[in-house]
C-alpha positions in Angstrom: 19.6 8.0 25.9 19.5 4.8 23.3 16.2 3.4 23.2 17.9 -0.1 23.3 14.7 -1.8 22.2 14.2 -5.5 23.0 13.9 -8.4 20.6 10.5 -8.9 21.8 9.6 -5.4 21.0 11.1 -5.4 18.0 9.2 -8.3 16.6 5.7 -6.9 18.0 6.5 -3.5 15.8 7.3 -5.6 12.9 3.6 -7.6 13.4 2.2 -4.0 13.8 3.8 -2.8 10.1 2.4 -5.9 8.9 -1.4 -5.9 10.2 -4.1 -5.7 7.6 -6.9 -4.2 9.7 -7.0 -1.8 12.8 -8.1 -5.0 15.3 -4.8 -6.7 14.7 -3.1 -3.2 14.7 -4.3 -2.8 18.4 -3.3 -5.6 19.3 0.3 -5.1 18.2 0.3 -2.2 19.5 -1.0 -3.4 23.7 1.8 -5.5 23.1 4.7 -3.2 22.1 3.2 -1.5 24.8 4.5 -4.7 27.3 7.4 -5.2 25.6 8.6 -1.8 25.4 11.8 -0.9 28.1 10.6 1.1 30.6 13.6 4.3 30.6 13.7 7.6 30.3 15.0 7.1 26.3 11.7 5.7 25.5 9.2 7.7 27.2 8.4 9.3 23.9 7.3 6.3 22.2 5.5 5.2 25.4 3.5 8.1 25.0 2.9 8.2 21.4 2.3 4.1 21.7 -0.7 5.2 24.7 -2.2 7.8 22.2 -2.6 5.5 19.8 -4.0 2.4 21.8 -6.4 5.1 23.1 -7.3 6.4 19.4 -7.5 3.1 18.1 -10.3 1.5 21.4 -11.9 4.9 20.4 -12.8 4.2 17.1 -13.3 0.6 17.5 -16.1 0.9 20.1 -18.2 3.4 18.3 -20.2 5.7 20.3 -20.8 5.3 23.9 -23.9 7.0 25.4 -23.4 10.7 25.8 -20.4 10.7 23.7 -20.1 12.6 20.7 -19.6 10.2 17.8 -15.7 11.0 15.9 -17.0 9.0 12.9 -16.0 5.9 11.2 -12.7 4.8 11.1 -12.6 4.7 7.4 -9.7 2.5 6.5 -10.3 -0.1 3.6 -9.6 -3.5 4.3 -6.7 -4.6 1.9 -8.2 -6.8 -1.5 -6.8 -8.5 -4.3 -2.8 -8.3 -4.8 -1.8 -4.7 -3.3 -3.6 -1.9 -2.0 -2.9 1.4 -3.8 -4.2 4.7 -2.2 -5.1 7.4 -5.0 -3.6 11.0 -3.4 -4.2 14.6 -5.7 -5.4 18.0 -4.8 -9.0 19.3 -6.0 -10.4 18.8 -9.2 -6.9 16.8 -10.1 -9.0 13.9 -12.0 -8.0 11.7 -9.4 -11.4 10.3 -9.5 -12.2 10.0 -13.3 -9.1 7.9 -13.7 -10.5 5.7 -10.8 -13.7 5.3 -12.3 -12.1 4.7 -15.7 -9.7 1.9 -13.9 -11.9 0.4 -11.8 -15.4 0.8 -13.3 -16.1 2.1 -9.8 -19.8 4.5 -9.8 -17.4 7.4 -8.1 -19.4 11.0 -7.9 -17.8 12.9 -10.7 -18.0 16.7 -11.2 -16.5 19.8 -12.2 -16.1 21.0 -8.8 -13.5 20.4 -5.9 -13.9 17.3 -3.2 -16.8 15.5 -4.6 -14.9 12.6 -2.8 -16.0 12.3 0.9 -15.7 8.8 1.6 -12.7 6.2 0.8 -14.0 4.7 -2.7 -12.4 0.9 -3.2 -12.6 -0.5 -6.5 -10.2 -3.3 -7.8 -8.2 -2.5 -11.6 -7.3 -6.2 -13.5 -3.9 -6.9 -14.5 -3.6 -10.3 -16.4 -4.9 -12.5 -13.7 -5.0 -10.2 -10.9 -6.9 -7.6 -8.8 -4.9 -4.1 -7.4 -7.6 -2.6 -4.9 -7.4 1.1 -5.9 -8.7 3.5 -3.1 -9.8 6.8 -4.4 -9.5 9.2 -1.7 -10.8 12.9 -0.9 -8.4 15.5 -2.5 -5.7 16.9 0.2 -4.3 20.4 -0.2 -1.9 22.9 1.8 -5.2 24.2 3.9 -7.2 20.4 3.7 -6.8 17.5 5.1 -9.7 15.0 6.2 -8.9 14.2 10.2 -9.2 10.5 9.3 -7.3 10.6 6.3 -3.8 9.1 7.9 -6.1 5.8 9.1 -7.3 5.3 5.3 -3.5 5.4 4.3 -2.3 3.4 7.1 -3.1 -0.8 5.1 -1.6 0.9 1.7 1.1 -0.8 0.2 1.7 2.3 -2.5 0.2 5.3 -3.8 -0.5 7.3 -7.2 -0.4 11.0 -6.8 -2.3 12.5 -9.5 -1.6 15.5 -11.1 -3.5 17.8 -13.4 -0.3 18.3 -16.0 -2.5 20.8 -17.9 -2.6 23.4 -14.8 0.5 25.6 -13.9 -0.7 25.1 -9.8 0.5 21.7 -10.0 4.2 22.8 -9.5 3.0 24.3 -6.2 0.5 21.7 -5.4 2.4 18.7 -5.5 5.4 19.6 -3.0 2.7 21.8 -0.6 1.0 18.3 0.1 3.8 16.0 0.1 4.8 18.5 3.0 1.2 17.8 4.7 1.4 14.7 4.5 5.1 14.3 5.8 3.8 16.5 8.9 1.3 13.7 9.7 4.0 10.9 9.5 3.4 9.9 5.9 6.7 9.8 3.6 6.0 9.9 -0.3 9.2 8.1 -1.0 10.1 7.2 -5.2 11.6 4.2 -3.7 9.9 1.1 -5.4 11.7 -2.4 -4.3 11.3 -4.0 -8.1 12.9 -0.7 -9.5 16.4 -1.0 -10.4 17.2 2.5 -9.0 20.4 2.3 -6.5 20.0 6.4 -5.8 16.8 5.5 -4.7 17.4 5.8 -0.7 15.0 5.9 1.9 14.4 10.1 2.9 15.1 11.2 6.2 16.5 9.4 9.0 13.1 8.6 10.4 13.0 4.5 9.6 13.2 3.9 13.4 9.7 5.7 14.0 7.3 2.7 14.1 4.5 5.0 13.0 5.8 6.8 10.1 4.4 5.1 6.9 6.2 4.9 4.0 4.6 4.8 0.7 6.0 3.6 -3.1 4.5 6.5 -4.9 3.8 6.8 -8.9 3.6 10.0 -10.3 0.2 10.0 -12.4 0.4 13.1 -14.8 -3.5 13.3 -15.6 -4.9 15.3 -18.8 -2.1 14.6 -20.5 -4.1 15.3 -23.5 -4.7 18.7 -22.7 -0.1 19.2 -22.6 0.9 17.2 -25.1 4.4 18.3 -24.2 6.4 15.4 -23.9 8.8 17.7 -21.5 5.8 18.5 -19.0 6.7 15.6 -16.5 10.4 16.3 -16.6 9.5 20.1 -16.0 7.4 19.8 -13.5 9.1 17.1 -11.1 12.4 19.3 -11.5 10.3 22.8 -10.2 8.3 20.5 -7.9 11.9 19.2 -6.4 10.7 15.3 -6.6 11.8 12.4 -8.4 9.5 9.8 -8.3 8.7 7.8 -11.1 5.9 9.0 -14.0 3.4 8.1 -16.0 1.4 10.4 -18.1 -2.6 9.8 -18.8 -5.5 10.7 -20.3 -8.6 9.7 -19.3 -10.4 10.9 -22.5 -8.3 9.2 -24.5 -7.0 6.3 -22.8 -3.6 7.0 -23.0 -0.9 5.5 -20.8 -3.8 3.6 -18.5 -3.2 0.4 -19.5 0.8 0.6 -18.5 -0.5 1.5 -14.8 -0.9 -2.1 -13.5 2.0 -3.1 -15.4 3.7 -0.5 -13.8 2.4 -1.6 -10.0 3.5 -5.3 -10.7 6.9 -4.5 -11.4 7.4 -2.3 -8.9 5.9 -4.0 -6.1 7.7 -7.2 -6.8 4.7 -9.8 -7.3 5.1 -13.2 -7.7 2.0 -15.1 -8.6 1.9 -18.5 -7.4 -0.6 -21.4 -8.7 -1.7 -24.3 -6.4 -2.9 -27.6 -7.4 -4.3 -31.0 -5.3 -2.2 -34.1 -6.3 -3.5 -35.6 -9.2 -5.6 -32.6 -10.3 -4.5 -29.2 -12.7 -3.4 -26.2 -11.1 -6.2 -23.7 -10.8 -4.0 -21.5 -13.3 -7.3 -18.5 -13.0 -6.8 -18.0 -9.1 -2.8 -17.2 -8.1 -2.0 -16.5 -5.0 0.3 -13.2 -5.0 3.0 -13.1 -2.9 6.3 -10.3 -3.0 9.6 -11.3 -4.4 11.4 -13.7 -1.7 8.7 -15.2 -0.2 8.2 -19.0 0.1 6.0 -22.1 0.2 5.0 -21.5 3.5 3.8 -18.3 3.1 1.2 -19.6 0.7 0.4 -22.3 3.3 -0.2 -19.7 5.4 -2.6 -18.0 2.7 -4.7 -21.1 2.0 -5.0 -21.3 6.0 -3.4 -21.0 9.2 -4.1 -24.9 10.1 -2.3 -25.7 6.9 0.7 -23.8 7.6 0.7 -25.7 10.8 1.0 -28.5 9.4 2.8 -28.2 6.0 5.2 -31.0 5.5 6.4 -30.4 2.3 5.2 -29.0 -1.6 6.2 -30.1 -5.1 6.6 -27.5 -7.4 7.0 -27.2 -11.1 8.5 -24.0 -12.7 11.5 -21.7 -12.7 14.6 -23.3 -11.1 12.7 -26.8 -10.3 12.5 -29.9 -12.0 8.8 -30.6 -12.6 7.1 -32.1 -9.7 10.5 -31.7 -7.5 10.1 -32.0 -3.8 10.5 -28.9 -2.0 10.8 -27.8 1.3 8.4 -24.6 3.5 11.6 -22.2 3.4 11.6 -22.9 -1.0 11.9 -19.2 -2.5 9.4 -19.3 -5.3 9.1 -17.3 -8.2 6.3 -15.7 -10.7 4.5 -18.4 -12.5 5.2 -21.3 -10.3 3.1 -24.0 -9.4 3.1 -25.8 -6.2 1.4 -28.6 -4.5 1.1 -28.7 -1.0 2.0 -32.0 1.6 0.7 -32.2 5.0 1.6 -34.2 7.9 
């Protein structure tokens, strides 16, 4: 039977894809919950909408008395311009190249999963922040029972790879298919890549909780297989096609194209705001995504703002400096934009 989902429901799912923090996702969530038709086509995602309400209040309330604690809920709330969640198996280098990126104090050692906890730290890209997450390593036999809520505010991943070891081949599909399993889709497709055979896998876009995650191949100890043909090699035995980079942490190669890479791929447009008869504050850009507008920067400065946004100049690409502009105005990277309130 056709689910036949109502606008109402459609626009509380599309809140719940958009919430930055598991308070806002339960809220989304009570109400798809209301807004959900009540037939026998959609009894499913009742029920999978329940387990998660109930998952969620679990978590949020911490231990009750005579309960046994399940443990923090271990999600990151999102920084900076993007969120990027760092996947790879054990002893990948997943968390060198975090610590090298982010000048994070990660527990580095020779020996698998010395990563227990989600590690934030933010990398710098000309005048913004990506908050890199360095997560514990995930193989065919291990996967942390929290690690789909850590995943859940990412807006794209790296999967590191250890180029230099033959199990990579083996490693890199095994935990794609654990992670698919648990509703998370690697998926090559990037919106600022120009790559039209880049579709969505699957036919799984209606599922509300199925994530899907940008992912950049990071082929790590690159120093170790200098073979320029090691990426193509292994992505074509592996059976994936998502973009690469190769790195070394020892000796710095390819690390500084990563957050050039992440900024084209995720589309950002940095936006600068000024107060009339002041200079914009060109060392503190908002970042938006490609086809957002003036009042979704409104909305960034504050809600009461956005509520009463009149109009914005703007100087920049496709404006006459200073022109008058309206909330729906499309803006683009480097623009600048003055805001007008009732």
């Amino acid at each position: 039977m056709p689910a036949n989902l109502s606008p109402e429901y459609k626009k509380a799912e599309l809140a719940f894809r958009a919430a930055r923090d598991d308070v806002e996702r339960l809220a989304c969530l009570k109400e798809m919950l209301r807004t959900i038709p009540k037939h026998k086509g959609t009894e499913h995602l009742q029920a999978d909408i329940k387990s998660r309400i109930k998952q969620l209040t679990d978590e949020l309330s911490g231990p009750k008395k005579g309960a046994i604690r399940v443990g923090p809920v271990h999600s990151v709330r999102p920084e900076g311009a993007a969120q990027i969640a760092l996947i790879g198996s054990p002893n990948s280098g997943k968390s060198s190249l975090h610590a090298e990126l982010t000048g994070s104090r990660a527990d580095i050692g020779p020996y698998p999963h010395t990563t227990h906890e989600p590690l934030p730290g933010m990398l710098p890209f000309e005048d913004i922040h990506f908050q890199l997450v360095d997560l514990p390593p995930v193989s065919e036999d291990y996967l942390e029972a929290w690690y789909i809520n850590a995943l859940q505010p990412a807006d794209a991943a790296l999967f590191v790879v250890d180029i230099s070891d033959p199990a990579c081949t083996e490693q890199l599909p095994a935990i794609i298919a654990r992670l698919d399993e648990k509703k998370i889709t690697l998926t090559r497709r990037w919106p600022g890549l120009d790559d039209p055979g880049a579709e969505r896998e699957g036919s799984d876009e209606l599922d509300p909780f199925r994530i899907h995650l940008p992912t950049l191949l990071v082929a790590n100890k690159s120093d170790l297989d200098p073979d320029p043909e090691a990426i193509a090699v292994l992505k074509e035995l592996a059976g994936v096609s998502f973009p690469a980079i190769a790195v070394s942490v020892l000796t710095g190669k390819g690390l500084a194209d990563i957050g050039a890479f992440l900024f084209r791929g995720l589309q950002l447009v940095r936006v600068y705001t000024k107060a009339p008869g002041k200079p914009a504050a060109m060392d503190r850009p908002f970042t938006l995504r490609a086809g957002q507008t003036v009042l979704d920067v409104a909305r960034l400065v504050h809600k009461d703002i956005a509520g009463s946004l009149r109009y914005a100049r703007a100087w920049g690409s496709g404006v006459f400096d200073g022109q008058q502009v309206g909330p729906e105005h499309v803006l683009r990277d480097g623009d600048v934009i003055e805001l007008h309130m009732r």
